[in-house]
Biotite code that builds the C-alpha atoms (Angstrom):
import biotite.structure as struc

atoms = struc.array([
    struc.Atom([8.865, -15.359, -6.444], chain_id="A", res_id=1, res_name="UNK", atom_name="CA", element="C"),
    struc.Atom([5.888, -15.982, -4.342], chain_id="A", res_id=2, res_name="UNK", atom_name="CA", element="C"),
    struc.Atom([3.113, -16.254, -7.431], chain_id="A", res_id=3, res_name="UNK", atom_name="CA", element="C"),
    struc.Atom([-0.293, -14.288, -6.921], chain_id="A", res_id=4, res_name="UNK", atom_name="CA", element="C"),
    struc.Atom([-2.662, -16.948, -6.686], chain_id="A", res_id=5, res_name="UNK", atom_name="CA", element="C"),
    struc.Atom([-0.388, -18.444, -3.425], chain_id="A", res_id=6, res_name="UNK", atom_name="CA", element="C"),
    struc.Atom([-2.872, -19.056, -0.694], chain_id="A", res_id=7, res_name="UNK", atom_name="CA", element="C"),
    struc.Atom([-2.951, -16.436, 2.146], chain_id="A", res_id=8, res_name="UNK", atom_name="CA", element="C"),
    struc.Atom([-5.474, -17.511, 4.578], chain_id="A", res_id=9, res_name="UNK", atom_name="CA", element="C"),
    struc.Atom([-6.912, -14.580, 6.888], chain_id="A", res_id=10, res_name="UNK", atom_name="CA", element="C"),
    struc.Atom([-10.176, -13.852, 7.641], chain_id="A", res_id=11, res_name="UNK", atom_name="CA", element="C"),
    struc.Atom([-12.320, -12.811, 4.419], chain_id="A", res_id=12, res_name="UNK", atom_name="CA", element="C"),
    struc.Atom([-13.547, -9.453, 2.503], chain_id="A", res_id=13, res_name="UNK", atom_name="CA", element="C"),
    struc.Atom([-16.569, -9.672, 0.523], chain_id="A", res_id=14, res_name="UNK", atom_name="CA", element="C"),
    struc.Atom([-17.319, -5.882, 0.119], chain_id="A", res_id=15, res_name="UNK", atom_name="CA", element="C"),
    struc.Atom([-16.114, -2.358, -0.334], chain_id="A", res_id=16, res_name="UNK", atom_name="CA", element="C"),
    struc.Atom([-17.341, -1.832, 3.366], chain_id="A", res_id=17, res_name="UNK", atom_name="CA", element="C"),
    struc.Atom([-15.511, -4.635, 4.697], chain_id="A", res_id=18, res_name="UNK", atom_name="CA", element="C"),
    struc.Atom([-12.230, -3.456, 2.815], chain_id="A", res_id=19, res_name="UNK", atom_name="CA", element="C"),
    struc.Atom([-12.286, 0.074, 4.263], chain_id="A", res_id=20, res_name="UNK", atom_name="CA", element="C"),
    struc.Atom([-13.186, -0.612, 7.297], chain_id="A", res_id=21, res_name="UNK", atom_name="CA", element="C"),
    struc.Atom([-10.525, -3.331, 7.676], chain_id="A", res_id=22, res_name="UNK", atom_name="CA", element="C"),
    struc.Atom([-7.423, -0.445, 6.259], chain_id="A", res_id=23, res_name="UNK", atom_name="CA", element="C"),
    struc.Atom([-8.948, 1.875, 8.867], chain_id="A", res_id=24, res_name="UNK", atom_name="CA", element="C"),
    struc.Atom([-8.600, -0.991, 11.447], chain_id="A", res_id=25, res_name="UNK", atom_name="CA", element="C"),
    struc.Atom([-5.144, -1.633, 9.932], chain_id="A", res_id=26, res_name="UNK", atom_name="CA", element="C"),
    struc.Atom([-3.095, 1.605, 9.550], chain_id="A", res_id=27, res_name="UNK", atom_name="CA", element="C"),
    struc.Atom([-3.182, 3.197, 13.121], chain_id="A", res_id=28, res_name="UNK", atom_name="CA", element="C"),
    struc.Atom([-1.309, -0.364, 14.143], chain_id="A", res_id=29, res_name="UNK", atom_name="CA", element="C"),
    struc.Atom([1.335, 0.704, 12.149], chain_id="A", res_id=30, res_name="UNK", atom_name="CA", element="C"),
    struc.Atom([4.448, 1.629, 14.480], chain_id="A", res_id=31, res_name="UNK", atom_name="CA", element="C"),
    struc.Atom([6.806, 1.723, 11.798], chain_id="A", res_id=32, res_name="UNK", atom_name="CA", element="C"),
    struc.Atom([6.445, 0.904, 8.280], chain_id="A", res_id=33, res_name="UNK", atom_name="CA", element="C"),
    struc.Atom([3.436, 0.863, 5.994], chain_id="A", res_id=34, res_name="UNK", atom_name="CA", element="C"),
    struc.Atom([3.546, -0.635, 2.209], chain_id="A", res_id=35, res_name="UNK", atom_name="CA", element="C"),
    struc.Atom([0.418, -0.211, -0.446], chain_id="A", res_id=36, res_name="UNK", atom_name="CA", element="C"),
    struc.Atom([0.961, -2.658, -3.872], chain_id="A", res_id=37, res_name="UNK", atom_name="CA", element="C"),
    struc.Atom([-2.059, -1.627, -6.065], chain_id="A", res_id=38, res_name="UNK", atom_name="CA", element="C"),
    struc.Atom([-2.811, -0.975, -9.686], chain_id="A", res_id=39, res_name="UNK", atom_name="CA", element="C"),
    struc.Atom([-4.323, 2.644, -8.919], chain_id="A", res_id=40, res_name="UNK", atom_name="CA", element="C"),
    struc.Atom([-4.850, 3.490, -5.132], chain_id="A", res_id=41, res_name="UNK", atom_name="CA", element="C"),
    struc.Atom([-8.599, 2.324, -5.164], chain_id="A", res_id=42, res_name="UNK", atom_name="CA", element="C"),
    struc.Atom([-9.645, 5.938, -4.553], chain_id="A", res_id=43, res_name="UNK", atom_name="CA", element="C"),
    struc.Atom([-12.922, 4.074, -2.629], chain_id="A", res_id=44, res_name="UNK", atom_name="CA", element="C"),
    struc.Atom([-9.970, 2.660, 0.002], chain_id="A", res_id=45, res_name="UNK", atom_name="CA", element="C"),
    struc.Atom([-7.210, 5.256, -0.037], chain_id="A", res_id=46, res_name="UNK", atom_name="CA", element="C"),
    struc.Atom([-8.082, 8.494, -1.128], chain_id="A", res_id=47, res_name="UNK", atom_name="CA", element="C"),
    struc.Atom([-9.563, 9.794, 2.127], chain_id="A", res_id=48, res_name="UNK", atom_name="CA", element="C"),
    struc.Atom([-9.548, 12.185, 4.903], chain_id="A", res_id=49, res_name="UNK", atom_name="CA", element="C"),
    struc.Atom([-8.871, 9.349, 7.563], chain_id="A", res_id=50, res_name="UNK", atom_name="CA", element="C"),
    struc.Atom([-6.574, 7.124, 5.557], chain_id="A", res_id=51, res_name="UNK", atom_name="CA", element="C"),
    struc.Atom([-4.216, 10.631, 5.252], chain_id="A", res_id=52, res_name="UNK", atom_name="CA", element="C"),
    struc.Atom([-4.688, 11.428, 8.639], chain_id="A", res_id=53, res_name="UNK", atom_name="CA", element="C"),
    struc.Atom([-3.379, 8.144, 10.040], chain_id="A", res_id=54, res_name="UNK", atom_name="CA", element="C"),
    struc.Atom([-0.237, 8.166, 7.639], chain_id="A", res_id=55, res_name="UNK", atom_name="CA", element="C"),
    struc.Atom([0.396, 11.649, 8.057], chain_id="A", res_id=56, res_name="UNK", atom_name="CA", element="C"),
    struc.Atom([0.590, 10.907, 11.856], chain_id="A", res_id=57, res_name="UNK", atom_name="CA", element="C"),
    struc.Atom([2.530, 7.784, 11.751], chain_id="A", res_id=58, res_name="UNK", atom_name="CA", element="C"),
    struc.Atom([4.999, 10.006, 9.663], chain_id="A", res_id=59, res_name="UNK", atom_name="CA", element="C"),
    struc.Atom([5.095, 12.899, 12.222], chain_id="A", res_id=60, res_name="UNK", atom_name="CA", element="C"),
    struc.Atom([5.132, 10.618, 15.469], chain_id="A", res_id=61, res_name="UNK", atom_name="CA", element="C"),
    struc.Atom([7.793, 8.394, 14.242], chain_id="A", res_id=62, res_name="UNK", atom_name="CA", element="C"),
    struc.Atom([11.070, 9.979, 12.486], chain_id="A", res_id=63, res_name="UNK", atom_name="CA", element="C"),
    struc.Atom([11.836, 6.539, 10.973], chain_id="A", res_id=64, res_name="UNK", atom_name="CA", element="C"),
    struc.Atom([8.591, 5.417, 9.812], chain_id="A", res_id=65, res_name="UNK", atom_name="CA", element="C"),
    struc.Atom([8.732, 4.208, 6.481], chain_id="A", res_id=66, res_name="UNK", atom_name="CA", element="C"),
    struc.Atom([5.822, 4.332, 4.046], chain_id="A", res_id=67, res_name="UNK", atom_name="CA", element="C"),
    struc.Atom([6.219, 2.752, 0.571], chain_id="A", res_id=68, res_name="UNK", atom_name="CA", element="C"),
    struc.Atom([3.535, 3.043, -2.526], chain_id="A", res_id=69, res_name="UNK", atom_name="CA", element="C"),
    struc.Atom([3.545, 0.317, -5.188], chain_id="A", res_id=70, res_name="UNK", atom_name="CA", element="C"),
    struc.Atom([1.117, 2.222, -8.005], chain_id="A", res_id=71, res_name="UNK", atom_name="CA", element="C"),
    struc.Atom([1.127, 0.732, -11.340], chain_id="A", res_id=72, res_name="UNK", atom_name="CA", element="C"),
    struc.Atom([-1.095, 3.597, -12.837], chain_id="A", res_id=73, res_name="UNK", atom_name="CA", element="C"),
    struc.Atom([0.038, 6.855, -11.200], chain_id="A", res_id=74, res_name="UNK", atom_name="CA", element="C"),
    struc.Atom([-0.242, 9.277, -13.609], chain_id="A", res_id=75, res_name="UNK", atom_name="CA", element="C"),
    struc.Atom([-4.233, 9.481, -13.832], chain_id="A", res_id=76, res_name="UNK", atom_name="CA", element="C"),
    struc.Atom([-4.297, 9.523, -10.033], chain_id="A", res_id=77, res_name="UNK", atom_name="CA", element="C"),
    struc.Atom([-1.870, 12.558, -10.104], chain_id="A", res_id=78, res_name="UNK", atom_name="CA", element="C"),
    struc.Atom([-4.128, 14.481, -13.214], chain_id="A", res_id=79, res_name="UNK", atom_name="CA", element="C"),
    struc.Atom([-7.205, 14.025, -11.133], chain_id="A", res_id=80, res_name="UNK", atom_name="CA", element="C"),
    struc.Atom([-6.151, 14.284, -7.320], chain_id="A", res_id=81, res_name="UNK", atom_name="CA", element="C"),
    struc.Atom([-5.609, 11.584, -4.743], chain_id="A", res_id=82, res_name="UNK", atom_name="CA", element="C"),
    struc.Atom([-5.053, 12.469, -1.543], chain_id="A", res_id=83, res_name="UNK", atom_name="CA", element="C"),
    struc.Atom([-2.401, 9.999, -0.263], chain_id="A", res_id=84, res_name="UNK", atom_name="CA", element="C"),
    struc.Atom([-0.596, 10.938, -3.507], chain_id="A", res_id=85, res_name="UNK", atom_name="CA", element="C"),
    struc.Atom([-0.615, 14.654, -2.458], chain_id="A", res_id=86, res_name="UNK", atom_name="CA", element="C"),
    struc.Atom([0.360, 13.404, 1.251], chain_id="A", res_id=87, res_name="UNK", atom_name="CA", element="C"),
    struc.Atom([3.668, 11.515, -0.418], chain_id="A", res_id=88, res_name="UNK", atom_name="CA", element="C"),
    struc.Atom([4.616, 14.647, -2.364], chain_id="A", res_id=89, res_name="UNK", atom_name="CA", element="C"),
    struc.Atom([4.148, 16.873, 1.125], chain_id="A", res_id=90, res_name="UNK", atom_name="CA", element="C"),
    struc.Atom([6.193, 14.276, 3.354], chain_id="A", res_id=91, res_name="UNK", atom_name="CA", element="C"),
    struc.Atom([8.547, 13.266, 0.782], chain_id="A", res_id=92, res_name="UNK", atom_name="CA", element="C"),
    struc.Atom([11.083, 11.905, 3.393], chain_id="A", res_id=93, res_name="UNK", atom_name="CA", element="C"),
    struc.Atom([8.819, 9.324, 4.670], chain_id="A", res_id=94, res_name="UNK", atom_name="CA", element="C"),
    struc.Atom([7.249, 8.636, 1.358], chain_id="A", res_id=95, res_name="UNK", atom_name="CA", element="C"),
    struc.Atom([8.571, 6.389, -1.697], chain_id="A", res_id=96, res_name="UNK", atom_name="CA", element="C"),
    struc.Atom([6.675, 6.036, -4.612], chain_id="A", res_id=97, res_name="UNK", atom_name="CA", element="C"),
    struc.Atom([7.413, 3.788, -7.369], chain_id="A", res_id=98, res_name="UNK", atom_name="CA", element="C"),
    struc.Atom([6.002, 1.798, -10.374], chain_id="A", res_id=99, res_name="UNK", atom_name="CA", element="C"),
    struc.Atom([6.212, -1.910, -10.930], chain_id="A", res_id=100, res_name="UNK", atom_name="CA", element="C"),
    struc.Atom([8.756, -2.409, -13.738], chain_id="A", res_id=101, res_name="UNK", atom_name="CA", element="C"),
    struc.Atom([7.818, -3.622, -17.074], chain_id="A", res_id=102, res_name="UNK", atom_name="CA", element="C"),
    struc.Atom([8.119, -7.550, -16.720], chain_id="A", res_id=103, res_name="UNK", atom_name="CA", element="C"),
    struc.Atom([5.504, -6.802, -13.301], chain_id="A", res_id=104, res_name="UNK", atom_name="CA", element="C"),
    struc.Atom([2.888, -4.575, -15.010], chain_id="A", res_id=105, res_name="UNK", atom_name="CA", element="C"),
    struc.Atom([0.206, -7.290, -14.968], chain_id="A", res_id=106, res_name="UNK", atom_name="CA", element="C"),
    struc.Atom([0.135, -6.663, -11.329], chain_id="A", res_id=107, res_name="UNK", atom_name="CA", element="C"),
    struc.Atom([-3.632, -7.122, -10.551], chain_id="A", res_id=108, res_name="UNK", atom_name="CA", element="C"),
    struc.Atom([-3.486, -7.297, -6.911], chain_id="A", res_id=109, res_name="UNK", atom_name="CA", element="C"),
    struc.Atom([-3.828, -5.043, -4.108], chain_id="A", res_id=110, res_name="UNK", atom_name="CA", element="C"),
    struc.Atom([-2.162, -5.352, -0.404], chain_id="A", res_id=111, res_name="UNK", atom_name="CA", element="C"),
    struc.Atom([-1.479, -3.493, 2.206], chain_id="A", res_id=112, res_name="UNK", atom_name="CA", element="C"),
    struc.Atom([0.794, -4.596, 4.518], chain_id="A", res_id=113, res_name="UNK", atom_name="CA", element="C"),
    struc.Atom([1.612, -2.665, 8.337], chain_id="A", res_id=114, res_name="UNK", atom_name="CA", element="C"),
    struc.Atom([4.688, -3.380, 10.417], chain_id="A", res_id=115, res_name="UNK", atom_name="CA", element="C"),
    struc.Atom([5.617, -7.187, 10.333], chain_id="A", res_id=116, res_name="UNK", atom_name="CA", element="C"),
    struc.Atom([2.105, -8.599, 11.101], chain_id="A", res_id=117, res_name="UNK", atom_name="CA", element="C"),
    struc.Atom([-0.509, -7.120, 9.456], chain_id="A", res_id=118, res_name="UNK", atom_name="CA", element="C"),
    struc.Atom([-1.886, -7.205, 6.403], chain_id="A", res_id=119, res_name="UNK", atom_name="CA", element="C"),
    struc.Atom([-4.663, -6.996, 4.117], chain_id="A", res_id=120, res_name="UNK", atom_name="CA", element="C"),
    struc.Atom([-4.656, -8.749, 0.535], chain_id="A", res_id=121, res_name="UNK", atom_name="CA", element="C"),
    struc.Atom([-6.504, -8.621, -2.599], chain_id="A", res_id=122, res_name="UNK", atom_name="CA", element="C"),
    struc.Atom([-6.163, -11.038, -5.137], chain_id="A", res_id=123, res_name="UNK", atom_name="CA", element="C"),
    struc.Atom([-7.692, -8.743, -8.122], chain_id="A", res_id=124, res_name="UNK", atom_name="CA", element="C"),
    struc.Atom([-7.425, -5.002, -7.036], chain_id="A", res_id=125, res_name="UNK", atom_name="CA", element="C"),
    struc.Atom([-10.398, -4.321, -9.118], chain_id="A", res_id=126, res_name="UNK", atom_name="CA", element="C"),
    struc.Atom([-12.808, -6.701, -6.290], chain_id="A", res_id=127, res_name="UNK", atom_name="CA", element="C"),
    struc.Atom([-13.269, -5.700, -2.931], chain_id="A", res_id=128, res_name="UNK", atom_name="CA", element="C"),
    struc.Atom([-13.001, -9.966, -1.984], chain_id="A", res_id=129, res_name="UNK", atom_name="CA", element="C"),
    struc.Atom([-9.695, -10.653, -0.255], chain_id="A", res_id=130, res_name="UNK", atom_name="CA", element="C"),
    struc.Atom([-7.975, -11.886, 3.204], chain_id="A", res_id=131, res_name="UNK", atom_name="CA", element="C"),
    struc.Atom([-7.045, -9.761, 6.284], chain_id="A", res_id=132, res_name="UNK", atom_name="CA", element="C"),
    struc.Atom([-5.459, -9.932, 9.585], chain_id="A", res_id=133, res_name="UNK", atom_name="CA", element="C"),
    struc.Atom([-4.001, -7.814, 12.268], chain_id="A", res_id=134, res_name="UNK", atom_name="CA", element="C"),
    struc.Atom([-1.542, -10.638, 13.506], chain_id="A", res_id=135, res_name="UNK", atom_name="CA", element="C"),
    struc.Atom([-0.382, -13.141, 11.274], chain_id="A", res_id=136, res_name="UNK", atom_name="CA", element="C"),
    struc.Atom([3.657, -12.761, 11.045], chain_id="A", res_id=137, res_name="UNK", atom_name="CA", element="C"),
    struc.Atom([4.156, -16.126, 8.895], chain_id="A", res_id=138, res_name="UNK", atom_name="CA", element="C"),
    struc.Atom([1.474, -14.897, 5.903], chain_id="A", res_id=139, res_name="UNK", atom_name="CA", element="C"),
    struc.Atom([2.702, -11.162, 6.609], chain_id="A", res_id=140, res_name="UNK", atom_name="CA", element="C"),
    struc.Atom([6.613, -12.637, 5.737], chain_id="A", res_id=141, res_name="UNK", atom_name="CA", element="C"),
    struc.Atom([5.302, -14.285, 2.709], chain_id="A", res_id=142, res_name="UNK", atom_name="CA", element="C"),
    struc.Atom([3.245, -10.996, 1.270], chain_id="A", res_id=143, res_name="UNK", atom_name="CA", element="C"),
    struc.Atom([6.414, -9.047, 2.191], chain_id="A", res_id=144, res_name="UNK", atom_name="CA", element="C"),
    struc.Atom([8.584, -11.258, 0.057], chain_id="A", res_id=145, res_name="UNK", atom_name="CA", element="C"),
    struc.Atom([6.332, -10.795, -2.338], chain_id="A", res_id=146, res_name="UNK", atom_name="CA", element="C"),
    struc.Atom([6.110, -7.205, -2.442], chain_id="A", res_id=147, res_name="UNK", atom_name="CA", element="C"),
    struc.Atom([9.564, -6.591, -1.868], chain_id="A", res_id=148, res_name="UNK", atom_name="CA", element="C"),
    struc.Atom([10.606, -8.221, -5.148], chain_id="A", res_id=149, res_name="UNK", atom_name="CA", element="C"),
    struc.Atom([8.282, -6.234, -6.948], chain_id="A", res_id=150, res_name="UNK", atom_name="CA", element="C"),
    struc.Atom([9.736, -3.010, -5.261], chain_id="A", res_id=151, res_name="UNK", atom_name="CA", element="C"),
    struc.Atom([13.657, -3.731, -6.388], chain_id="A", res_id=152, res_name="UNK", atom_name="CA", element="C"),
    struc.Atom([12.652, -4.202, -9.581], chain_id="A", res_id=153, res_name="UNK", atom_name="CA", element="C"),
    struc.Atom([10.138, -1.296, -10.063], chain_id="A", res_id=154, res_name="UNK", atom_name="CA", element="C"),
    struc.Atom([11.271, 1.907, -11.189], chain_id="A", res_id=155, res_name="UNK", atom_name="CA", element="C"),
    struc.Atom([11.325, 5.178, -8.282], chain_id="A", res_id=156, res_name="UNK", atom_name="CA", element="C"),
    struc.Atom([8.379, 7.560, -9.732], chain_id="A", res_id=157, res_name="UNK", atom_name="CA", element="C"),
    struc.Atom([10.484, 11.239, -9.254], chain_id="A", res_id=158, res_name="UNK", atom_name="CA", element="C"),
    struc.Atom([7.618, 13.364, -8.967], chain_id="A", res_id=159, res_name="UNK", atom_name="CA", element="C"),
    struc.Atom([7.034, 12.657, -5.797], chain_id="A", res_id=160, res_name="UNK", atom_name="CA", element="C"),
    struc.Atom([10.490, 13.505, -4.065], chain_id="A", res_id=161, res_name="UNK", atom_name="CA", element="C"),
    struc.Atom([11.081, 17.243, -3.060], chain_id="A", res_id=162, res_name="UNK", atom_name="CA", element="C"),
    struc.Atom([14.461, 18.568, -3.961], chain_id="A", res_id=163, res_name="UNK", atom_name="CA", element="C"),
    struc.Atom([16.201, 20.310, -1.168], chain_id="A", res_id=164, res_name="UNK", atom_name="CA", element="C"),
    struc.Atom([18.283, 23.100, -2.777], chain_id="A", res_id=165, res_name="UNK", atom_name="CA", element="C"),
])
């Protein structure tokens, strides 16, 4: 497993601003797949109008987009509102929701990654300091590995899935 504190260089985050703007730079060059790891959704990053907006439309302009949610914490986004949450539950079929599994709850980090190149990385979730890029496939391959051994192990968060009946 690719440990946390593995070096991803990228250009560097210092601030909330920086962070946003960077995931609003980030998700309309998805084409096909977006993937969130974080420990709650940092409502400052993801629980907004435009961040919805530009999933919702990847989802509706491409049948096979893919969009995966790594939350260790869902439950007090779901009792308060989040808005990407609420998005998942709507488009069910392009959303997947899960929670780390037990031996990965000390999960502190936060990425986002978008297609096979981009990505955006925070070492602690709970800083707005990290590494971005737009075009990096070598560092994206790495964070992916990463991620996606987190996401066999983690456990599928029901709630979120509509059942057709």
């Amino acid at each position: 497993m690719t440990d946390s504190a593995t070096p991803i260089s990228g250009p560097r985050l210092a601030s909330r601003q920086e962070c946003l703007a960077r995931v609003l730079e980030l998700l309309p060059l998805a084409r096909r797949r977006v993937e969130i790891a974080a420990a709650w959704l940092d409502p400052l990053l993801y629980d907004r109008d435009d961040v919805v907006e530009s999933l919702r439309s990847l989802a509706v302009r491409e049948r096979r987009a893919r969009i995966r949610l790594l939350v260790l914490q869902p439950e007090g986004l779901e009792k308060r509102g989040h808005r990407l949450l609420d998005l998942a539950f709507r488009l069910s079929s392009f959303f997947e929701v899960r929670r780390p599994a037990e031996e990965d709850r000390s999960f502190s980090e936060a990425m986002l990654l978008v297609d096979e190149t981009g990505w955006l990385r925070q070492p602690r979730a709970d800083r707005h300091e990290g590494s971005v890029t737009g075009s990096d496939a070598g560092s994206a391959r790495a964070l992916r590995l990463r991620f996606e051994e987190l996401w066999q192990r983690a456990e599928p968060l029901l709630e979120f899935r509509r059942l057709s009946l």
